[in-house]
N, C-alpha and C positions, 0 to 999 in steps of 0.2 A: 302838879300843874303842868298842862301844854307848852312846851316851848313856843313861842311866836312862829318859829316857821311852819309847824306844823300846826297851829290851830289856822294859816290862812289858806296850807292844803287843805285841810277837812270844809274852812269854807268853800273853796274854791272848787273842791269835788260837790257841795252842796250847790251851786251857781251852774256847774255844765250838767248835774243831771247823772252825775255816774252812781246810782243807786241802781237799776234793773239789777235782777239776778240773770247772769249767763243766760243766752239763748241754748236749748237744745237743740239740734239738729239732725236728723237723720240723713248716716253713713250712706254711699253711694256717688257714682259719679253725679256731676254739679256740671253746669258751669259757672268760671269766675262771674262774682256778682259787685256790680262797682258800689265804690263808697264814696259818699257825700262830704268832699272835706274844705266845700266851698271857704267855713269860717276861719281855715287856718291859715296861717302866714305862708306865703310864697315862698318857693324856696329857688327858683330860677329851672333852668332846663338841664345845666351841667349835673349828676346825680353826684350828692355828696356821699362822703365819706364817716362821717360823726353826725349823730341824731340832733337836728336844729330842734327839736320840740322838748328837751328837758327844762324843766321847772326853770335854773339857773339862766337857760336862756332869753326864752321868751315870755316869761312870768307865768306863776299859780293857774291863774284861771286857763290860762292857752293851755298849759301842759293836764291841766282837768281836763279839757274838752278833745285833746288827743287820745285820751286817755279812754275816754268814754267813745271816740270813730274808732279808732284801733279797736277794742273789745267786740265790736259789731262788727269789721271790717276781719277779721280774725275766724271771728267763730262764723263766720259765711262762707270763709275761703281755707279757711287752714286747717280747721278743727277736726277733720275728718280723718288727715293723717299726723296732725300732732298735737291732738287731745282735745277735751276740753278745758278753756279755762288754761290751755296752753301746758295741761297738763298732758306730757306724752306716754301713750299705753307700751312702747317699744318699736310701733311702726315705724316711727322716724323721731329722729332726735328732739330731746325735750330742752325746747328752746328756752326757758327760762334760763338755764345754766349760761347762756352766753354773758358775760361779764358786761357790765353797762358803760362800757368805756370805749373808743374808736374801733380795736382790736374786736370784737362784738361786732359793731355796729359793720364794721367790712366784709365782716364774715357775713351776715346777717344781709346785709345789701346786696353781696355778688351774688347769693344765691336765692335772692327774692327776684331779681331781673333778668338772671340767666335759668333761671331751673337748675336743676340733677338730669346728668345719665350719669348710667353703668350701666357695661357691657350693651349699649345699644337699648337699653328699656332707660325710657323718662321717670325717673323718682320723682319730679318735681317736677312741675310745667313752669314754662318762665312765666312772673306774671307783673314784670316791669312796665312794659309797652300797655296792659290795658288794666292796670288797674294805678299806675301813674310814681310819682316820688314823695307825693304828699299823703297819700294812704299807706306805702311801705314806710316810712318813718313815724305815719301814727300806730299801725300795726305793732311797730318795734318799742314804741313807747309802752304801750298797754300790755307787750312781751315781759319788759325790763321791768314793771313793778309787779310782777307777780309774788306771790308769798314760797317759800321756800318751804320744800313737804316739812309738816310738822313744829309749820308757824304760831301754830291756835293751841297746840297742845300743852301745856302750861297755865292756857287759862280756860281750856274748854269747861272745866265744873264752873264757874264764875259765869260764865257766857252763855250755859243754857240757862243761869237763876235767872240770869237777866232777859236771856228770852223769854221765860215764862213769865216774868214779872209783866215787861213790857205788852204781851200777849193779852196777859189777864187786866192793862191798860192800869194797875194800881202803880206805876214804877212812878219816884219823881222826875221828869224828863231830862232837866237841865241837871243833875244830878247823875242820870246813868249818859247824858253827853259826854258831860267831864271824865266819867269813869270808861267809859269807852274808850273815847278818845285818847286817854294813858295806854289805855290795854293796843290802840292802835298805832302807836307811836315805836311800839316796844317790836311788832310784825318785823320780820326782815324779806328783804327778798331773796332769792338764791340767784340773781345777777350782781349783788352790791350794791342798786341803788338807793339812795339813801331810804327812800318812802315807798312802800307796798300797797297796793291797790287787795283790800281784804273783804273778806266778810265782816269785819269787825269798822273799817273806816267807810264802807258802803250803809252800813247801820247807822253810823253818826251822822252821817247826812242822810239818809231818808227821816230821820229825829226832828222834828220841827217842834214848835210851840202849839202846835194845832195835839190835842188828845188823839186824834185820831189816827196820828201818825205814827204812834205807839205799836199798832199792830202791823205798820207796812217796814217799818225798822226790826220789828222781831220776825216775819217772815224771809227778809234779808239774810240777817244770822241765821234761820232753822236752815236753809239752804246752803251759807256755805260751812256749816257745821257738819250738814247732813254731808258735805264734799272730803271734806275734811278726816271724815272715819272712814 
């Protein structure tokens, strides 16, 4: 069974909408694109130092909906040099590893509003000033739950049955929830925080009671399975 904290994350990721599969985007200069982070709590104009938006903060549903700006906020501005899905190809450091605790969170901050040089070349544009303090810390939130490489891999045979099952729409719902759900409980992330933003808890909530939602939960999974290998 779900422990209580974790069944009102999985609702709570079911209520902001963090079901989309990853945006793809194609590599190339950009420029930075702002992010909409009207519904989140204020954080004042002094930039902090520790992530206001963790779960223990400002409750379940807020730290969902950081969860799901940060992901978009992310893969429009970051992705290009450190991964998709914040997964880094070697260009630049693979931000998941920053530990989800202050020490993280300073690191992560000084160089979200100041940029990178070396030697005179910008590795990093600064992008404090126009992309603000409430998108860099929802950025950081949806960093810090990422799954840690070779999160799925223990229950990847179980998780494509259920893919297929759910696909071919014959699965019991509330049945592969529950079972989900455990297999999502179990994700860790490679920053320490407690709960993982997965293929496996994106599934649970695109799961509804509607039949039809069967097939938009196993497309979930074939995605980040298909990441995954």
């Amino acid at each position: 069974m779900l422990d209580a904290r974790t069944r009102r994350l999985v609702a709570a990721l079911t209520i902001a909408g963090v079901i989309a599969p990853v945006q793809l985007l194609a590599h190339g200069d950009v420029s930075p694109q702002p992010i909409n982070t009207d519904v989140l709590p204020e954080v004042g104009e002094e930039w902090l130092t520790e992530n206001p938006y963790r779960a223990d903060a400002v409750g379940e549903e807020v730290w969902a909906k950081a969860v799901q700006i940060g992901d978009s906020g992310f893969n429009q501005n970051c992705a290009r040099c450190h991964g998709l899905g914040a997964v880094s190809g070697g260009l630049a450091p693979d931000l998941r590893f920053l530990e989800a605790e202050e020490y993280g969170d300073e690191w992560f901050v000084e160089r979200f509003r100041h940029g990178y040089t070396q030697d005179g070349t910008t590795k990093m544009p600064a992008f404090g000033d126009i992309l603000g303090q409430k998108a860099a810390w929802a950025i950081r939130t949806y960093i810090e739950t990422r799954p840690e490489d070779g999160a799925l891999d223990d229950h990847s045979a179980r998780l494509h049955t259920i893919r297929d099952e759910l696909m071919a729409g014959t699965a019991d719902g509330t049945a592969m929830r529950a079972e989900m759900g455990e297999i999502a409980a179990q994700v860790k992330t490679a920053s320490g925080a407690p709960v993982a933003d997965s293929a496996v808890s994106r599934a649970v909530a695109a799961l509804t009671d509607d039949p039809a939602s069967q097939k938009h939960a196993a497309e979930v999974l074939t995605i980040g399975l298909s990441a995954a290998e």
